[in-house]
C-alpha positions as CSV (number, residue, x, y, z in Angstrom):
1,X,-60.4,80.6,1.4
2,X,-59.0,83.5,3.7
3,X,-61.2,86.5,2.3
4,X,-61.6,89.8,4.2
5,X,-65.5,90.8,4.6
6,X,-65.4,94.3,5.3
7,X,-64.0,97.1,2.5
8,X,-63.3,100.5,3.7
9,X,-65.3,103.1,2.0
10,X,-62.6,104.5,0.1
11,X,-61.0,100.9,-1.0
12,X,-60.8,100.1,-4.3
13,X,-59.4,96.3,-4.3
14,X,-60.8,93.0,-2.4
15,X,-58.1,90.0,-1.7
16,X,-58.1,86.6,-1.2
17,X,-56.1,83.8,-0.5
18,X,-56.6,80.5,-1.8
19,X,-55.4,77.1,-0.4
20,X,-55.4,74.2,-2.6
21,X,-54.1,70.9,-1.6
22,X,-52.7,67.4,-3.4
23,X,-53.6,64.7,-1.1
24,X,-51.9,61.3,-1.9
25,X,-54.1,58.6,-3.8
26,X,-52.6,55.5,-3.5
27,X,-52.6,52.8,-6.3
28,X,-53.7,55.9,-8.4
29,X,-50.5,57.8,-9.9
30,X,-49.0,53.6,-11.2
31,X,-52.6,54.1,-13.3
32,X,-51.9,57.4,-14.7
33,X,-49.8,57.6,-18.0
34,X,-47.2,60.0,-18.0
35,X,-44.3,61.7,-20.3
36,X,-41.1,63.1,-19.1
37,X,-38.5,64.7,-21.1
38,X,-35.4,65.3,-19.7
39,X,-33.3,68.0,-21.1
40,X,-29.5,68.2,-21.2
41,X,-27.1,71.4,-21.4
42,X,-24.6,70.3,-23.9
43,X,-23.3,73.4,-24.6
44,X,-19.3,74.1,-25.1
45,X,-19.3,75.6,-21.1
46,X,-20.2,71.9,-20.2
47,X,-16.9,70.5,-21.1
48,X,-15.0,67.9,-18.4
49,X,-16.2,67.6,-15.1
50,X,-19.3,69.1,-15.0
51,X,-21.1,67.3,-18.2
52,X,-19.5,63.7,-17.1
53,X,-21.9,64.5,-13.5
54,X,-25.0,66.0,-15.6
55,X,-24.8,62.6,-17.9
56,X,-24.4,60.5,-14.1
57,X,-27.9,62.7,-13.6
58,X,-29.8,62.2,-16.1
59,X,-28.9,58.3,-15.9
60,X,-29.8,57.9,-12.4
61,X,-33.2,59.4,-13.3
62,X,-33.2,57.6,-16.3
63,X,-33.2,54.6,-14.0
64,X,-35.8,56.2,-11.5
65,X,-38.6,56.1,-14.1
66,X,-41.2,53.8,-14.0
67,X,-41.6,51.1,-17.0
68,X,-44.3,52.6,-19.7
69,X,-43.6,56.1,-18.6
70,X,-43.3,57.8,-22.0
71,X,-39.5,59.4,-22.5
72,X,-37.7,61.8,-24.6
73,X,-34.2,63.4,-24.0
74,X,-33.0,66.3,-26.0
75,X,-30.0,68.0,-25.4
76,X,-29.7,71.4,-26.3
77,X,-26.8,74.2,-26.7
78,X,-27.7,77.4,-29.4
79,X,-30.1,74.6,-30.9
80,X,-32.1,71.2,-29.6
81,X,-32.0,67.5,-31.1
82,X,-34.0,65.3,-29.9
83,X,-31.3,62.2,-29.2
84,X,-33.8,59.5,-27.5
85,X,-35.7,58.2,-29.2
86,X,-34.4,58.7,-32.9
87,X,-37.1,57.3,-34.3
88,X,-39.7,60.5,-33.4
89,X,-42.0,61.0,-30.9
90,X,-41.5,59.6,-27.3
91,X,-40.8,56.0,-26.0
92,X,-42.1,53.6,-23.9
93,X,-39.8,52.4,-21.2
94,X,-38.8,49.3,-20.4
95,X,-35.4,47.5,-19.9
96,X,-34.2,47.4,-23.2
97,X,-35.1,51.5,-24.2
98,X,-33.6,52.4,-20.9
99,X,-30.2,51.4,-21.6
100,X,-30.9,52.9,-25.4
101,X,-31.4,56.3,-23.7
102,X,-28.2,55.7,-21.4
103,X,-26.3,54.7,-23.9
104,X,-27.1,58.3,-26.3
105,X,-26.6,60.4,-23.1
106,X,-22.8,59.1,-22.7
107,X,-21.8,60.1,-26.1
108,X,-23.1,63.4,-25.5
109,X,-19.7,65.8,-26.4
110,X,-19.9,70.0,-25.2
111,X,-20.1,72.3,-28.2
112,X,-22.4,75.7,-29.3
113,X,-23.9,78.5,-27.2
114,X,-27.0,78.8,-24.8
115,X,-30.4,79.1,-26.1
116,X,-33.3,77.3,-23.7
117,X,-36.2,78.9,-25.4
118,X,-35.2,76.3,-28.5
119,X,-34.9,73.3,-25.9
120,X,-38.5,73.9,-24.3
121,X,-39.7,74.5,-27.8
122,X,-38.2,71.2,-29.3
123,X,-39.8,69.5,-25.4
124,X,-43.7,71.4,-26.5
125,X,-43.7,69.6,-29.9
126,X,-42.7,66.1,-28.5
127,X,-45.5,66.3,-26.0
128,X,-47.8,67.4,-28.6
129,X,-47.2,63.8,-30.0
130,X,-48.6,62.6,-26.7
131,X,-52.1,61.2,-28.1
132,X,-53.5,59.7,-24.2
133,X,-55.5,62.0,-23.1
134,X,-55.1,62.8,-19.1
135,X,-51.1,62.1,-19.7
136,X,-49.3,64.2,-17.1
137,X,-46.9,65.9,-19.1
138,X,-43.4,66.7,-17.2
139,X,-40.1,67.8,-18.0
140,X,-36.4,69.0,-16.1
141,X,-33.7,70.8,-17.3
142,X,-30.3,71.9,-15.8
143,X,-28.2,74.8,-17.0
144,X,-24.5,75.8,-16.7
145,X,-24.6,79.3,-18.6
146,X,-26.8,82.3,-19.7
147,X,-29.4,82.4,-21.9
148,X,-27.0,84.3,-24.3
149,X,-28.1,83.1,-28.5
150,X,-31.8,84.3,-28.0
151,X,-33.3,87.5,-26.8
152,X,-35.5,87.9,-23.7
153,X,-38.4,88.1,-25.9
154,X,-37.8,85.0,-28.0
155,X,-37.7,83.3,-24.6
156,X,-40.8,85.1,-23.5
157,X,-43.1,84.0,-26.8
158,X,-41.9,80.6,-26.5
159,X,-43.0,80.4,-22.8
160,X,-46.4,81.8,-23.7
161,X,-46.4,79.0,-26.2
162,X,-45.3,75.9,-23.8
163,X,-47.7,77.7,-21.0
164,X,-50.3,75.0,-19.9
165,X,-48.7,72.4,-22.0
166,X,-46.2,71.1,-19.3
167,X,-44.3,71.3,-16.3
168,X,-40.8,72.2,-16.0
169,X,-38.5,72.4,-13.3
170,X,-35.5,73.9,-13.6
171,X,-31.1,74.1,-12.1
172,X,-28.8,76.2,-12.5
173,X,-25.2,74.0,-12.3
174,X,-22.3,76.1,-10.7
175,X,-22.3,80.0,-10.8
176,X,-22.3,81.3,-14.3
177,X,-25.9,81.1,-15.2
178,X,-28.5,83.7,-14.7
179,X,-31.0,83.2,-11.7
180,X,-33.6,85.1,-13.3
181,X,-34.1,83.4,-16.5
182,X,-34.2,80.3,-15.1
183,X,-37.1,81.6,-12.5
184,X,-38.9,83.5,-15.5
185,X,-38.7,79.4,-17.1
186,X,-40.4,77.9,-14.0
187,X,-42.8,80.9,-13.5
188,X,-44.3,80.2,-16.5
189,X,-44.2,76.3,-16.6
190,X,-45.1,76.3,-12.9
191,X,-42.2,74.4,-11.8
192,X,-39.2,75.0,-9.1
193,X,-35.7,76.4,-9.6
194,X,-32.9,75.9,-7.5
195,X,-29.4,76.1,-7.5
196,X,-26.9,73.7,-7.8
197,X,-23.3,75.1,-7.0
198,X,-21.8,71.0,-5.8
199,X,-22.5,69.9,-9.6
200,X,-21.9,66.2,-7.9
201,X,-25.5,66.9,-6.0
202,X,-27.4,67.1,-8.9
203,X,-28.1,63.5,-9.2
204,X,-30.1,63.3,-5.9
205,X,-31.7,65.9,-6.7
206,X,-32.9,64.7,-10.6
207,X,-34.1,60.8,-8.7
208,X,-35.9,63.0,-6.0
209,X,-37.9,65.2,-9.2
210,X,-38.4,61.7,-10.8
211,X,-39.7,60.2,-8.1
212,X,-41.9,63.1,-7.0
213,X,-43.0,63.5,-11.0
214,X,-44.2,60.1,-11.0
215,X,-46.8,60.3,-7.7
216,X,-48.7,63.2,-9.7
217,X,-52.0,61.6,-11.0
218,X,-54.0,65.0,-11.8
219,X,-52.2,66.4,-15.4
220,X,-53.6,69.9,-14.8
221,X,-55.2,72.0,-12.3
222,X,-57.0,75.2,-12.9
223,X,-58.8,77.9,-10.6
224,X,-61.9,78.9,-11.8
225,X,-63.6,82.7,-11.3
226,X,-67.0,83.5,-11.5
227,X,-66.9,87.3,-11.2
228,X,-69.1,89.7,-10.7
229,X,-69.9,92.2,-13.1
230,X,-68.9,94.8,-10.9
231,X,-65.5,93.8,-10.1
232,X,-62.3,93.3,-12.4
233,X,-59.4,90.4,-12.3
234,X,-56.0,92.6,-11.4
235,X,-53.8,89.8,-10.5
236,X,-53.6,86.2,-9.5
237,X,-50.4,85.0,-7.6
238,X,-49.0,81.8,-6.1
239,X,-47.7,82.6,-2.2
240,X,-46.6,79.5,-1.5
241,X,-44.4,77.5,-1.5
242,X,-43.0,79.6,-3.9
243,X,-44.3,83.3,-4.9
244,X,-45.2,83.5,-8.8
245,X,-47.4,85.7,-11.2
246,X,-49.7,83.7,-12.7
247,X,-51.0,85.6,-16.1
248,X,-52.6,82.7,-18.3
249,X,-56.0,83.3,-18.6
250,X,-58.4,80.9,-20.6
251,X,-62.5,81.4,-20.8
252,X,-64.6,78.3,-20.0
253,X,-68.6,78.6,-20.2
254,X,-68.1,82.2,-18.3
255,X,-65.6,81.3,-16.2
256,X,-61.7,82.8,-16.3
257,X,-59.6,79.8,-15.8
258,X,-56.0,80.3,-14.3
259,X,-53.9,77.2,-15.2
260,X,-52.2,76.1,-12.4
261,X,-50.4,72.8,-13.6
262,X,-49.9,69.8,-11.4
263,X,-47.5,68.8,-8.6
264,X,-47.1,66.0,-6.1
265,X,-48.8,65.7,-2.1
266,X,-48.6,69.6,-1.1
267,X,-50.3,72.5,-0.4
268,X,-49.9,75.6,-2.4
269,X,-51.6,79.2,-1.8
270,X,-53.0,81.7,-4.1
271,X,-53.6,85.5,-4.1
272,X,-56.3,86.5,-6.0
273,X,-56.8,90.6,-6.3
274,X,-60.2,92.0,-7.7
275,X,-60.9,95.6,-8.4
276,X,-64.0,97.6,-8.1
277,X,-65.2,101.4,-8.1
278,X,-66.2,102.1,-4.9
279,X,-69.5,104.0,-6.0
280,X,-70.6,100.6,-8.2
281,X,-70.9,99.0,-4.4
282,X,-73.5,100.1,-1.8
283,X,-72.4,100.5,1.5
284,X,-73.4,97.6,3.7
285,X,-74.6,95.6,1.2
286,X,-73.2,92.0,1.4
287,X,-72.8,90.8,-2.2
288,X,-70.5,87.9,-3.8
289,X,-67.5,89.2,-5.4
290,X,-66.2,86.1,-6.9
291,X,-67.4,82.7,-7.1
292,X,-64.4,80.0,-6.7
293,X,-64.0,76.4,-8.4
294,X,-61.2,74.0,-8.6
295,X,-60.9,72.6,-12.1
296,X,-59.1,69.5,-13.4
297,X,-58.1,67.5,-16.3
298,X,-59.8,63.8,-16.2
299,X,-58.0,60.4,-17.6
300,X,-60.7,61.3,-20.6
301,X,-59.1,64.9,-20.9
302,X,-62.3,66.6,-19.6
303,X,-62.0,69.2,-17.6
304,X,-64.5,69.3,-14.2
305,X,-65.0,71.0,-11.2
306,X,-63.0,68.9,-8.8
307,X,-64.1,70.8,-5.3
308,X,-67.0,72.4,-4.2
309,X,-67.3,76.0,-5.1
310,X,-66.2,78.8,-2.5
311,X,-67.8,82.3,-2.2
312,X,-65.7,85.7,-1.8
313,X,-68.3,87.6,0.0
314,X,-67.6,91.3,0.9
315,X,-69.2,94.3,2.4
316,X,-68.6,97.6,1.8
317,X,-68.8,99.8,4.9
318,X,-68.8,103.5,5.7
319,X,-65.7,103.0,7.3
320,X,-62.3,104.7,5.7
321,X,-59.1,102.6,5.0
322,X,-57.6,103.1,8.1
323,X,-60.1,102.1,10.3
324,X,-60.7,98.6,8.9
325,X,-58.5,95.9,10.4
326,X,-56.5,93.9,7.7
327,X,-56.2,90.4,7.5
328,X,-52.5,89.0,9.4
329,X,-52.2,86.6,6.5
330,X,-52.9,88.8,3.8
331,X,-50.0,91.5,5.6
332,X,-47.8,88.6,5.8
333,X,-48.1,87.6,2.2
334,X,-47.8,91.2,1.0
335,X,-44.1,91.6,3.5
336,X,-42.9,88.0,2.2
337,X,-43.0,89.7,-1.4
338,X,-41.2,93.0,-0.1
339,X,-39.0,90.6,1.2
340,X,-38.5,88.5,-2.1
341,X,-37.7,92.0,-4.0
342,X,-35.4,93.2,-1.3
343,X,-33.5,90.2,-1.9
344,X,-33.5,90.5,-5.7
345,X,-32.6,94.0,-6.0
346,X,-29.6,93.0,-3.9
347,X,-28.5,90.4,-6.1
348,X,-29.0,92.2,-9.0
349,X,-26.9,95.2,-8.0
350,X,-24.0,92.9,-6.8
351,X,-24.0,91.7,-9.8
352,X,-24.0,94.8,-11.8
353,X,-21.4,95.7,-9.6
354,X,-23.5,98.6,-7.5
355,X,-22.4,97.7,-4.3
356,X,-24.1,100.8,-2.0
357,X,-27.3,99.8,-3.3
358,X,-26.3,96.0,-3.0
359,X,-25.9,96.7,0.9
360,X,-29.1,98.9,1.5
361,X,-31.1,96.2,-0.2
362,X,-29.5,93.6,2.1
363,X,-29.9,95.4,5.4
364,X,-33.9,96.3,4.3
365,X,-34.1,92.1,3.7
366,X,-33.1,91.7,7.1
367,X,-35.0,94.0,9.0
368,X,-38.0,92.2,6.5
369,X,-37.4,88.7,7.0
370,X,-36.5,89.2,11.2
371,X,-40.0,90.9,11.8
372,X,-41.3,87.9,9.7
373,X,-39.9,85.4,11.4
374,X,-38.0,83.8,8.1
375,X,-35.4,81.9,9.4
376,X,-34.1,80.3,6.5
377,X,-33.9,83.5,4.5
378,X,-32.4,85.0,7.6
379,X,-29.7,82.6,7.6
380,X,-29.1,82.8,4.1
381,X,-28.8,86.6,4.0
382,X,-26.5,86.6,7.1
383,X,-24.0,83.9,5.8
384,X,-23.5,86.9,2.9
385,X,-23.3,89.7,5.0
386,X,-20.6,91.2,7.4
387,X,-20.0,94.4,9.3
388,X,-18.8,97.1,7.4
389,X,-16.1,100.0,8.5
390,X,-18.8,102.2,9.9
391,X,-20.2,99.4,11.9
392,X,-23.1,99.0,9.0
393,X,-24.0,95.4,7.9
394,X,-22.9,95.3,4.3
395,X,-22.3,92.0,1.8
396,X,-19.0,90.6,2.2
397,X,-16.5,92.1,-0.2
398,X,-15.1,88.2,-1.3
399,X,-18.7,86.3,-1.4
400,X,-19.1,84.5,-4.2
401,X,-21.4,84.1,-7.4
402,X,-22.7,81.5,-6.3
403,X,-24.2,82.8,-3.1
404,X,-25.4,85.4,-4.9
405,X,-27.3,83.2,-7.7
406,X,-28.6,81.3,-5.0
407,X,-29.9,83.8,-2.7
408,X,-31.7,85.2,-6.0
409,X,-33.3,82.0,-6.9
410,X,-34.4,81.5,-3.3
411,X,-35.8,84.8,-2.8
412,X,-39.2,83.4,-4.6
413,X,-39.3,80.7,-1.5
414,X,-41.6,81.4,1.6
415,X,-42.2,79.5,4.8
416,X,-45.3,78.0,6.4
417,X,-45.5,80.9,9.1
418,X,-43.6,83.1,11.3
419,X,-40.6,81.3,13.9
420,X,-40.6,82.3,17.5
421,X,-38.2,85.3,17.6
422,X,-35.9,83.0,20.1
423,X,-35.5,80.6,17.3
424,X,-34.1,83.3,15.2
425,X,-30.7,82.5,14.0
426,X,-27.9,84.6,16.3
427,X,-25.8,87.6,14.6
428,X,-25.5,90.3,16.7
429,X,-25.4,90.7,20.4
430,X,-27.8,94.1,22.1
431,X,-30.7,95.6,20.7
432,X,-31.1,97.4,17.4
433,X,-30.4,101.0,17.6
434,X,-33.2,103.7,17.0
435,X,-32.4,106.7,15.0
436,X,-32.9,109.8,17.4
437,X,-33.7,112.0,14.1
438,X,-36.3,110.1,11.9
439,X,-37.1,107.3,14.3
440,X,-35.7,104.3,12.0
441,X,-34.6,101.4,13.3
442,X,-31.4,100.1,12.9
443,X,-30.9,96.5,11.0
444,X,-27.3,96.0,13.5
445,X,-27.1,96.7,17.0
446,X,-23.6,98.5,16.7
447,X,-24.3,100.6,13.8
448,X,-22.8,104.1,14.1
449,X,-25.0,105.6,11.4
450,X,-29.0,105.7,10.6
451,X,-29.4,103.7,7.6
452,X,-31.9,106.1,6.3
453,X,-30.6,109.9,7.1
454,X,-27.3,109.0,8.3
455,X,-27.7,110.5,11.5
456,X,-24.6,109.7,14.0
457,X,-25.3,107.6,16.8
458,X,-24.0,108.4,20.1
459,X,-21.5,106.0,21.6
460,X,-24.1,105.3,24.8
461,X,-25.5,103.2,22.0
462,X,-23.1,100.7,21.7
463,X,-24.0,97.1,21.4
464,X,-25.7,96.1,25.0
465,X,-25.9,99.6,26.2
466,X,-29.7,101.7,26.0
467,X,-31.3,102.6,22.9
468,X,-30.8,106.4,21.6
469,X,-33.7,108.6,22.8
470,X,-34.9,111.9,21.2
């Protein structure tokens, strides 16, 4: 645990951050049972090519599962059947179901509309006919189109339902899906999303989730908060690797339990947020804020602590804001999620066609994820960008939809820590230029205009030559 001590006076929140890690057991996860469902767009935007590589896919994974590992397949368009096993429930697998569930993927044929609430529903129902207790419960799906024959909120309720039940993971095949539904799908089922725009790669990818699926030996994970009285929950988040709002809560013996579902030999940070009145806290008394417990799901389906409590201890001190030092991780954390919105909002306004806004957003993501050191979200963002007729960087007029889904879908992604700023990917040659007027600094060393008043630059501050002085 990374927790602060010291509050200002005048502060009314206390942070943490929260490390959990998966360590490998071996002999353990051949021991565990475990369910996978794989599900299958079938939908009419499928046709040809791209369904005749999703069946290759889901066959190679097929193949990837161990034998006994519990299997379902549905394949889903404006509705979900459930086409292996047809006799209910899941199925075992061994030699002879496998080529069963081969065989019903090939005859799959493109037809209907988009609705993935439906498919995760119909996946919920055939775990809940999962009867081992301590099964880990896993599922992928892949997605050519928009979620366009339900409404946001039939996808939402049906996500609070699945919640907890199992994990899903979750690709977007070529460009004409949505990135945020499919990152509102793994938020909630604490899985990944990616992007797929070479449909031909999506069958590594579906053996490496298999393979990865079938090492996890805990079902389900939960962080466990003893609060006190005079502090309030606001907000748990995962930071890494991938940023998400967690908002299931469940009460156990006085406990709030945040389920965190299961995943593979890994780390993974969390942000918990508490919020207090400052008068309810005395200054310089030292006090526990929030008592920390890992929880898990046994073979036997109990839950138990699986770690030794950690204590949030904290401090309240005559001090104002200002003159308390923050925590350099807690900073970073709160910067990688500017970061992740900055590269949102400019995907979203691409897409909607708002390309001004599309090019303030990017240039603010690049200043962001240069001072952080992100590399690969540096790279990313500069493989979209390009240097506009006033010598602005702006997002190249002919990048495609799929650049733009994927930058979306990656913007949840963070890195371990900050790169040396020599290992920063090249662009521009010179230093960045420093507005004379309101003292911001420039994202592109030969930018003629401040990005924030618009303030000329003079030409002594062209690329290489000295910064503009006031």
């Amino acid at each position: 645990m990374d927790a602060p001590s010291d509050l200002p006076y005048d502060g009314r929140r206390a942070d943490a951050l929260i490390t959990v890690t998966a360590r490998s057991a071996a002999g353990s996860a051949a021991q565990t049972p475990s369910a996978e469902i794989l599900i299958m767009d079938r939908s009419l935007s499928m046709s040809g090519y791209k369904l005749e590589e999703a069946k290759r896919a889901m066959c190679a994974a097929i193949d990837t599962l161990r034998d006994g590992t519990l299997l379902g397949i549905v394949a889903g368009n404006h509705q979900a059947d459930v086409i292996f096993p047809t006799t209910g429930g899941l199925a075992r697998v061994d030699a002879w179901t496998r080529e069963d569930a081969k065989l019903r993927v090939a005859g799959q044929l493109s037809e209907g509309g988009t609705a993935i609430g439906q498919w995760l529903a119909r996946a919920r129902r055939l775990f809940a006919t999962v009867e081992s207790p301590g099964t880990v419960r896993h599922a992928v799906l892949y997605t050519d189109g928009k979620n366009e024959h339900e409404t946001p909120e039939q996808l939402g309720e049906i996500l609070t339902m699945c919640t907890d039940r199992f994990v899903c993971h979750a690709r977007g095949l070529g460009e004409d899906w949505h990135y945020t539904e499919l990152l509102r799908v793994t938020e909630a089922l604490h899985g990944t999303a990616d992007a797929v725009v070479t449909i031909s790669d999506l069958t590594e990818d579906f053996t490496r989730l298999m393979r990865e699926a079938q090492q996890i030996v805990v079902p389900r994970v939960y962080l466990g908060l003893r609060l006190n009285s005079r502090f309030e929950l606001a907000f748990v988040r995962q930071t890494r690797p991938v940023q998400a709002e967690l908002v299931a809560r469940q009460q156990q013996d006085g406990e709030t339990h945040v389920p965190l579902g299961s995943w593979p030999a890994e780390s993974r940070q969390y942000q918990i947020s508490l919020r207090f009145e400052p008068d309810s806290l005395t200054v310089d008394e030292t006090l526990r804020a929030v008592r920390v417990t890992l929880h898990a799901e046994f073979p036997d389906g109990a839950r138990q602590p699986c770690s030794e409590s950690a204590a949030m201890v904290v401090c309240r001190r005559s001090t104002p804001g200002p003159g308390i030092v923050p925590s350099p991780h807690l900073t970073r954390v709160e910067d990688e999620r500017e970061l992740g919105m900055a590269i949102r909002a400019c995907a979203d306004a691409h897409r909607l066609g708002d390309l001004d806004r599309a090019d303030r957003e990017l240039r603010l993501a690049i200043g962001l994820a240069t001072s952080l050191g992100d590399t690969k979200h540096l790279e990313q963002l500069r493989e979209v960008a390009a240097d506009g007729p006033d010598g602005r960087l702006q997002v190249r007029r002919n990048v495609s939809r799929g650049q733009i889904q994927r930058m979306g879908i990656d913007s949840t992604k963070t890195t371990d820590g900050p790169v040396d700023p020599h290992h920063l990917p090249p662009h521009d040659s010179g230093l960045p230029r420093v507005c004379p007027r309101c003292g911001t600094t420039s994202t592109s060393p030969t930018a003629k205009f401040c990005e924030e008043c618009g303030h000329r630059f003079a030409d002594a501050g062209a690329a290489g030559g000295p910064l503009d002085g006031s």
